[in-house]
Backbone as JSON Lines, residues from 0, in Angstrom:
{"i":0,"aa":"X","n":[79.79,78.96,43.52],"ca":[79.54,77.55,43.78],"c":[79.46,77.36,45.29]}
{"i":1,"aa":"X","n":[78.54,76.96,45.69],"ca":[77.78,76.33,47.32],"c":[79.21,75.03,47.84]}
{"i":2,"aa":"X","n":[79.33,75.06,48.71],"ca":[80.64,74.42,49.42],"c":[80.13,72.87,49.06]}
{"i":3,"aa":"X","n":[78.58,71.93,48.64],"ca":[78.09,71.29,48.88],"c":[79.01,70.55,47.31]}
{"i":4,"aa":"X","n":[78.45,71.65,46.38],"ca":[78.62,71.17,45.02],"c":[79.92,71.71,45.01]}
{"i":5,"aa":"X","n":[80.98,72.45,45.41],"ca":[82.16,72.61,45.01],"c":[82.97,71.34,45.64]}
{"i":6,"aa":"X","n":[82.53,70.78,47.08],"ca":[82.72,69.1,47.24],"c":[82.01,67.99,46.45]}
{"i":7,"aa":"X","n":[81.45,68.29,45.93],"ca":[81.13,67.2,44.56],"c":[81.72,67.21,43.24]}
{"i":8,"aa":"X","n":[82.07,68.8,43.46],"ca":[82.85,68.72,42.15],"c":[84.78,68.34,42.21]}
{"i":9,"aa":"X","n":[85.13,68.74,43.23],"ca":[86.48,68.12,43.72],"c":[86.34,66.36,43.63]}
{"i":10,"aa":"X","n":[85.37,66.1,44.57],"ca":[85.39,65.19,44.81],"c":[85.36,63.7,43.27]}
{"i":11,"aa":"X","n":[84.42,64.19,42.19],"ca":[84.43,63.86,40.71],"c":[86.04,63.85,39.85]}
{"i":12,"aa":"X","n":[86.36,65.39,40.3],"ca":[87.91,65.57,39.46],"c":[88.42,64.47,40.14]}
{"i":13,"aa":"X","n":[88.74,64.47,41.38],"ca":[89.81,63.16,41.88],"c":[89.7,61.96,41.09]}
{"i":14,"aa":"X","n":[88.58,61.85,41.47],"ca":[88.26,60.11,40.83],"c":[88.76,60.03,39.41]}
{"i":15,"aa":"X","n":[88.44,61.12,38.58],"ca":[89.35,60.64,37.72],"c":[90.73,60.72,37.18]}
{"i":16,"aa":"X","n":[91.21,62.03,38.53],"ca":[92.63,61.4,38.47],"c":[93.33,59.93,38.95]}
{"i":17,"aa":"X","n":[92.57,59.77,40.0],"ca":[93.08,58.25,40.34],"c":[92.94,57.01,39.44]}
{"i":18,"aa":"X","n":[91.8,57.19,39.07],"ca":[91.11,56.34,37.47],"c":[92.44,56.55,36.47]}
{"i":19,"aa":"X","n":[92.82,57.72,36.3],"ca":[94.13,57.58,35.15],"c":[94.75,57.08,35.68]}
{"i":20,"aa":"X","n":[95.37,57.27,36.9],"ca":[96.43,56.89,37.35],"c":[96.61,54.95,37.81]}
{"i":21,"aa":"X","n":[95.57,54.92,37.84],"ca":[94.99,52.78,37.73],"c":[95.41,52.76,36.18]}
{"i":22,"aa":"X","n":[94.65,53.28,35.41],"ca":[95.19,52.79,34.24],"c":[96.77,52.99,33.84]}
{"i":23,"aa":"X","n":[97.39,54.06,33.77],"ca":[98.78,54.42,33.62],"c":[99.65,53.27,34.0]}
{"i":24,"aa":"X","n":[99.61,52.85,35.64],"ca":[100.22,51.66,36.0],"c":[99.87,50.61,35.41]}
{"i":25,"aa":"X","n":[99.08,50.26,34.96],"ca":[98.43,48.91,34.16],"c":[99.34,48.71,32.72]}
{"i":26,"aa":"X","n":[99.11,49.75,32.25],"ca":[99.86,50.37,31.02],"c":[101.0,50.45,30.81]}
{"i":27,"aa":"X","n":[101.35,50.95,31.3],"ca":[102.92,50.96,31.72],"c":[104.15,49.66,32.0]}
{"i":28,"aa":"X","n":[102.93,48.81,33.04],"ca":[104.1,47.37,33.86],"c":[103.29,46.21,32.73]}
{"i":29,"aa":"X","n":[102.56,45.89,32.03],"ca":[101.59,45.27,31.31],"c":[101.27,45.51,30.17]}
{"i":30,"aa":"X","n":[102.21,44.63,29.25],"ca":[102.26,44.56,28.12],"c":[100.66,44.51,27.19]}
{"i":31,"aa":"X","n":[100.25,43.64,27.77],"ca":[99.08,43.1,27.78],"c":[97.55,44.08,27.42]}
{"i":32,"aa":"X","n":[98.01,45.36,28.28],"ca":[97.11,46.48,28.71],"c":[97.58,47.58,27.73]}
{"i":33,"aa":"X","n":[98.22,47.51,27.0],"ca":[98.43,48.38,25.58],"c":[97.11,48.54,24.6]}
{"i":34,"aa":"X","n":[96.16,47.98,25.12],"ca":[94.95,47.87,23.87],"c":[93.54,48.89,24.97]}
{"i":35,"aa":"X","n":[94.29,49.39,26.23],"ca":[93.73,50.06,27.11],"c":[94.01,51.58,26.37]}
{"i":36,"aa":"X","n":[94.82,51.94,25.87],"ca":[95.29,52.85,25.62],"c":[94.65,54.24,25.24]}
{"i":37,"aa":"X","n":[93.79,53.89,24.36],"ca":[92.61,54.89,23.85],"c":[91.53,54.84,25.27]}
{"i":38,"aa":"X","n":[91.17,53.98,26.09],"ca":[90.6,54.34,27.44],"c":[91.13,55.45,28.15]}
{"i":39,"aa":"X","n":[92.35,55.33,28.43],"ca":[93.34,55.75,28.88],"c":[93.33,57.57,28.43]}
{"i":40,"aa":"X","n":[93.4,57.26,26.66],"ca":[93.09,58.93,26.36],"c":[91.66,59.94,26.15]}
{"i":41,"aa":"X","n":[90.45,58.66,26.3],"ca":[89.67,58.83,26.81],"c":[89.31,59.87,28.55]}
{"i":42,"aa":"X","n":[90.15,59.04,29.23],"ca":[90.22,59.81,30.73],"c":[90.65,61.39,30.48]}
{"i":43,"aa":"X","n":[92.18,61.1,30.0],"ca":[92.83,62.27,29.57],"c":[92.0,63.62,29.03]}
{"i":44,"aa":"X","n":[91.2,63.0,28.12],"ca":[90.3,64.35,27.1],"c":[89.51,64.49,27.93]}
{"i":45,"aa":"X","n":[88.74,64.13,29.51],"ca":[87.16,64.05,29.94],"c":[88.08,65.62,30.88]}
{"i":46,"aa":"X","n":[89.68,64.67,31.68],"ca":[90.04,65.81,32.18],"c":[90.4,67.32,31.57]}
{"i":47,"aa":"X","n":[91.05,67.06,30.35],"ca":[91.48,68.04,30.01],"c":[90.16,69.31,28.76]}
{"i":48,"aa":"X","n":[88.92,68.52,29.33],"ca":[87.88,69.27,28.88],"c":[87.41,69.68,29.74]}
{"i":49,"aa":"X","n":[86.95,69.34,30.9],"ca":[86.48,70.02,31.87],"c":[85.45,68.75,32.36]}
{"i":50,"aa":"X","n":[85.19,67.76,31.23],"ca":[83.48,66.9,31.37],"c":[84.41,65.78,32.96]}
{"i":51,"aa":"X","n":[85.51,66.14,33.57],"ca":[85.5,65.55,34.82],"c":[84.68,66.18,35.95]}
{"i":52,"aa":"X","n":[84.73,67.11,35.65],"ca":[83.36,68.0,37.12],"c":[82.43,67.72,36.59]}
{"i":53,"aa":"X","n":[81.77,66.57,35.51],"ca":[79.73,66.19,35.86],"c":[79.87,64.64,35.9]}
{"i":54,"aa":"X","n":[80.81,64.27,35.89],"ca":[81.07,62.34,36.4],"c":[81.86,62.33,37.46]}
{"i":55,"aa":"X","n":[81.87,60.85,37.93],"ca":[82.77,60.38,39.29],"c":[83.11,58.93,38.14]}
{"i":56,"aa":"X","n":[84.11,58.77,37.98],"ca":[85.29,57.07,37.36],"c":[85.74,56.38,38.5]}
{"i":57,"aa":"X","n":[85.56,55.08,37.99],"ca":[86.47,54.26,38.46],"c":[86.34,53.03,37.5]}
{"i":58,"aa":"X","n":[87.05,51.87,37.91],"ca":[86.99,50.92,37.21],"c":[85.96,49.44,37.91]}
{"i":59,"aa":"X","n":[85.89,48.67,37.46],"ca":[85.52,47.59,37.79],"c":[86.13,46.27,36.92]}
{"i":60,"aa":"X","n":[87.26,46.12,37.77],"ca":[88.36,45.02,37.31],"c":[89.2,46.37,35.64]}
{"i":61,"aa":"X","n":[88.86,45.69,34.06],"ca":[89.41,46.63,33.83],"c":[88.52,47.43,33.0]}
{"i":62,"aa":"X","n":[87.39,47.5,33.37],"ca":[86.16,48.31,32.77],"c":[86.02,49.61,33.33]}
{"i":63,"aa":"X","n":[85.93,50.64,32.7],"ca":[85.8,51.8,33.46],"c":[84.45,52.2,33.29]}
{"i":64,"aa":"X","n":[84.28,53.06,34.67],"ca":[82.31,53.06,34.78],"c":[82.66,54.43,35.38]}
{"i":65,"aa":"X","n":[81.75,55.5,34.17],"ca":[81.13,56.45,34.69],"c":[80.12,56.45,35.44]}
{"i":66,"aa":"X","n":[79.77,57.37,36.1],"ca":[78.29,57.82,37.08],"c":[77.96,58.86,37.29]}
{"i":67,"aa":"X","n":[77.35,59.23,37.83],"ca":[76.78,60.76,38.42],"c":[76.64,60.18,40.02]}
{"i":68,"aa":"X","n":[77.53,59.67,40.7],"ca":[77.27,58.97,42.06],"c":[78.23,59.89,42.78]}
{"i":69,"aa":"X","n":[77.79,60.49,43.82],"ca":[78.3,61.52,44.43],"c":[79.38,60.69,46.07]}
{"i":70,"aa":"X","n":[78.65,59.34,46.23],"ca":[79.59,58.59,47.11],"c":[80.27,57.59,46.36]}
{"i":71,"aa":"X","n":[80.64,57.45,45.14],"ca":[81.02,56.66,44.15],"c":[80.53,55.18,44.03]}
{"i":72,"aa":"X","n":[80.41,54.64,45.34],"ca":[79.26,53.33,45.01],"c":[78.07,53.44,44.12]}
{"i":73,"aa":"X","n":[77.77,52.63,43.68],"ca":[76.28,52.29,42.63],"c":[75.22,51.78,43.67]}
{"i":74,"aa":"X","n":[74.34,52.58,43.78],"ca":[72.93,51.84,44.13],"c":[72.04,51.33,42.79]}
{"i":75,"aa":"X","n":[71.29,49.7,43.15],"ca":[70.68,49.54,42.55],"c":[69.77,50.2,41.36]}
{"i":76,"aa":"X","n":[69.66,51.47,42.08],"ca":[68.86,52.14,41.01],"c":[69.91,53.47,40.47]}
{"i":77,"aa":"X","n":[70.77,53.47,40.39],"ca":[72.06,54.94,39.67],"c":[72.1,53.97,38.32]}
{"i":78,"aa":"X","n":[72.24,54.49,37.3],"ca":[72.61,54.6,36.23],"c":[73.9,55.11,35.98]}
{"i":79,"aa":"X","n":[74.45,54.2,34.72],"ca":[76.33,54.03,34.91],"c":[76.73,54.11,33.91]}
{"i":80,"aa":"X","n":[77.89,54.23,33.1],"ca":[78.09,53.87,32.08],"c":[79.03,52.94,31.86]}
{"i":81,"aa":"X","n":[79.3,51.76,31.14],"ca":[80.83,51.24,31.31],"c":[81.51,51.08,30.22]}
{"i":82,"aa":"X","n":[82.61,51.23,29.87],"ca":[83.17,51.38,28.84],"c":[84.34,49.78,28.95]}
{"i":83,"aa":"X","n":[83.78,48.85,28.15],"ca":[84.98,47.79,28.39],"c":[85.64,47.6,27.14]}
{"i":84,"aa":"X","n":[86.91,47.2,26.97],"ca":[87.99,47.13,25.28],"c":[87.52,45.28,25.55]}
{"i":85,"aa":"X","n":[86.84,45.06,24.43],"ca":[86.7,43.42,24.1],"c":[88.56,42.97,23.46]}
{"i":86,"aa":"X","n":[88.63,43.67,22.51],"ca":[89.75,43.29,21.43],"c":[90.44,44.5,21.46]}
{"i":87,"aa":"X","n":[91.66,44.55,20.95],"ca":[91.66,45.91,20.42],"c":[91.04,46.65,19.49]}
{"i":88,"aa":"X","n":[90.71,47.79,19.5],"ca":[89.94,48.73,18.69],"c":[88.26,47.95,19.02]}
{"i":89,"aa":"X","n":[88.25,47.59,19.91],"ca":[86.47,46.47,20.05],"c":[86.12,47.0,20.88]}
{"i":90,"aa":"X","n":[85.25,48.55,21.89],"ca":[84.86,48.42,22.8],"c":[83.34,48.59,23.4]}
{"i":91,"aa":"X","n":[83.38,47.7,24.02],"ca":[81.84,47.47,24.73],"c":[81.23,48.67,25.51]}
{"i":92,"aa":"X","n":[80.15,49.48,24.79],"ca":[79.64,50.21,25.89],"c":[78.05,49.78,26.43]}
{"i":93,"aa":"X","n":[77.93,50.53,27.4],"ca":[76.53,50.28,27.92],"c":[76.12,51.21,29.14]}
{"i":94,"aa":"X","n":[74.74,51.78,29.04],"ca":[74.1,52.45,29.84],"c":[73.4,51.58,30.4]}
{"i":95,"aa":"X","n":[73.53,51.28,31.74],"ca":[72.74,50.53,32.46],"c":[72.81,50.94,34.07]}
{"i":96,"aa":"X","n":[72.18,50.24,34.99],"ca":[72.37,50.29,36.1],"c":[72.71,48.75,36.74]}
{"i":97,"aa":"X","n":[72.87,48.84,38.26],"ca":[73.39,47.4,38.17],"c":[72.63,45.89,38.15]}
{"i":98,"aa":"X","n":[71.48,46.43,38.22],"ca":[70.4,45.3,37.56],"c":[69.23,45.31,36.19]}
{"i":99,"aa":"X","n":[69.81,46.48,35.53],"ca":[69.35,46.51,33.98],"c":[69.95,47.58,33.21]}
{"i":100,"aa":"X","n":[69.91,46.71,31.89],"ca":[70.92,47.56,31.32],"c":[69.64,48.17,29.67]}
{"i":101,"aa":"X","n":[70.26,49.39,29.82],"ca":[68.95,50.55,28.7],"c":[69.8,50.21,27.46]}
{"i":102,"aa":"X","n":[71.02,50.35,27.06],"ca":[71.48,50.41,25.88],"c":[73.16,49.66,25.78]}
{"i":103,"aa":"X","n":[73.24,48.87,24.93],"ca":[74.25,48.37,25.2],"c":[74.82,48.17,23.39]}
{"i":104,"aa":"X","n":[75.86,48.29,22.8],"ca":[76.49,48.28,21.48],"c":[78.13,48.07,21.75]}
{"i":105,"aa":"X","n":[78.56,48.01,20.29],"ca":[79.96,47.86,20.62],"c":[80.43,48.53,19.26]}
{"i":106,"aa":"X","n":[81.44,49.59,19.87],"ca":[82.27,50.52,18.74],"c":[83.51,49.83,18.56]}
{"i":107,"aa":"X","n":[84.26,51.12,17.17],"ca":[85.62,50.46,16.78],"c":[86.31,51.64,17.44]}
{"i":108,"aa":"X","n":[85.48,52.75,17.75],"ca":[86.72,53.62,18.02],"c":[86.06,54.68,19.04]}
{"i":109,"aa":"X","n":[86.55,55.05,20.58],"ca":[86.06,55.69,21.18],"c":[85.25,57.55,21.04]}
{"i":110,"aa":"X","n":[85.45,57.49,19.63],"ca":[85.24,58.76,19.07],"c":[83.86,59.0,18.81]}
{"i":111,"aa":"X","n":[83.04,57.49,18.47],"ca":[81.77,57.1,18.22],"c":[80.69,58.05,18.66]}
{"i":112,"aa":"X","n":[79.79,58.72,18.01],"ca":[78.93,59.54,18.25],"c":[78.17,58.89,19.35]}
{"i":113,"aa":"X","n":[77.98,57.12,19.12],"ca":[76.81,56.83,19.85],"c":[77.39,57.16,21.39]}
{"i":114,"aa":"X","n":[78.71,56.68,21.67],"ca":[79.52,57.12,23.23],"c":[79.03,58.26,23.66]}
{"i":115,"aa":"X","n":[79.12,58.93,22.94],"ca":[79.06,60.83,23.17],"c":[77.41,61.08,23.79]}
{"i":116,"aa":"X","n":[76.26,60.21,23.13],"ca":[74.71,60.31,23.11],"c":[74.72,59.5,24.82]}
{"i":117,"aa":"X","n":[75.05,58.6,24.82],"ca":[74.69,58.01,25.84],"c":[75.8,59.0,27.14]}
{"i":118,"aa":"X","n":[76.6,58.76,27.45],"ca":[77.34,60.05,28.22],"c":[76.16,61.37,27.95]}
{"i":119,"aa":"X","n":[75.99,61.83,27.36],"ca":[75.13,63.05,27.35],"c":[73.93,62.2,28.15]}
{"i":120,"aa":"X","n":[73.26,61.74,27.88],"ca":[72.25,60.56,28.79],"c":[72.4,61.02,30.1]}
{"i":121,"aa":"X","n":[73.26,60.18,30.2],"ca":[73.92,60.35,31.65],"c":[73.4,61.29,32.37]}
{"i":122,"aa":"X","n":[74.56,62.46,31.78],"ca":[75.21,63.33,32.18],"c":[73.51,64.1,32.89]}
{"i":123,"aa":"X","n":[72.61,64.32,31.91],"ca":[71.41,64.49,32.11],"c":[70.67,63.99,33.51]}
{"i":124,"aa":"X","n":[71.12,63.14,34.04],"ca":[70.49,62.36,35.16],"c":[70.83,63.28,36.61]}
{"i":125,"aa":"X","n":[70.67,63.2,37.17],"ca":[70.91,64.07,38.74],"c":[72.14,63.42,39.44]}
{"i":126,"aa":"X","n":[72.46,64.07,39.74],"ca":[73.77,63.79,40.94],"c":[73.17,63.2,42.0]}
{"i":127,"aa":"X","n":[73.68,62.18,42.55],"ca":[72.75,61.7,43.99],"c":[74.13,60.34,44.41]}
């Protein structure tokens, strides 16, 4: 691995340790944020599979948004994914960028094949 992409790939793992670690505290002091939980083991399985070296996480308020964004900001034209909990067991996904969105549905359970298709999407897109 080229020093370029072994700093892109560090740089991806972090984010989503810090991404757990936003949620954990949320979770933890916030009763409220118990319906985060499967997000939460969501992060957990991306790390403990390896799929944290081809995304960069973070959240937006308490939505978490994958990317392939190598400075973690979104340009107009990057494609994202966001994963938001409406209800419990309710969560909103969507492939979009930040002025149009390609696919947008809502699952009962983060296990959902369609999650998995669109992440593969993604994942497909270039690092930039």
């Amino acid at each position: 691995m080229d020093a370029r992409t072994e700093k892109i790939v560090n740089s991806f793992q972090s984010s989503w340790l810090e991404t757990l670690a936003w949620y954990n505290e949320h979770i933890d002091n916030y009763p409220a944020w118990e319906r985060y939980i499967p997000v939460k083991k969501l992060i957990e399985d991306f790390i403990k599979n390896g799929e944290d070296r081809f995304f960069y996480a973070k959240t937006s308020h308490s939505t978490l948004l994958v990317s392939r964004s190598v400075d973690g900001g979104l340009r107009e034209d990057q494609k994202f994914v966001s994963i938001d909990v409406i209800n419990p067991g309710v969560f909103e996904i969507k492939l979009r960028e930040p002025l149009k969105t390609y696919r947008e549905f809502r699952i009962g359970s983060l296990d959902d094949p369609r999650l998995l298709k669109v992440l593969k999407t993604l994942k497909e897109t270039l690092v930039d």
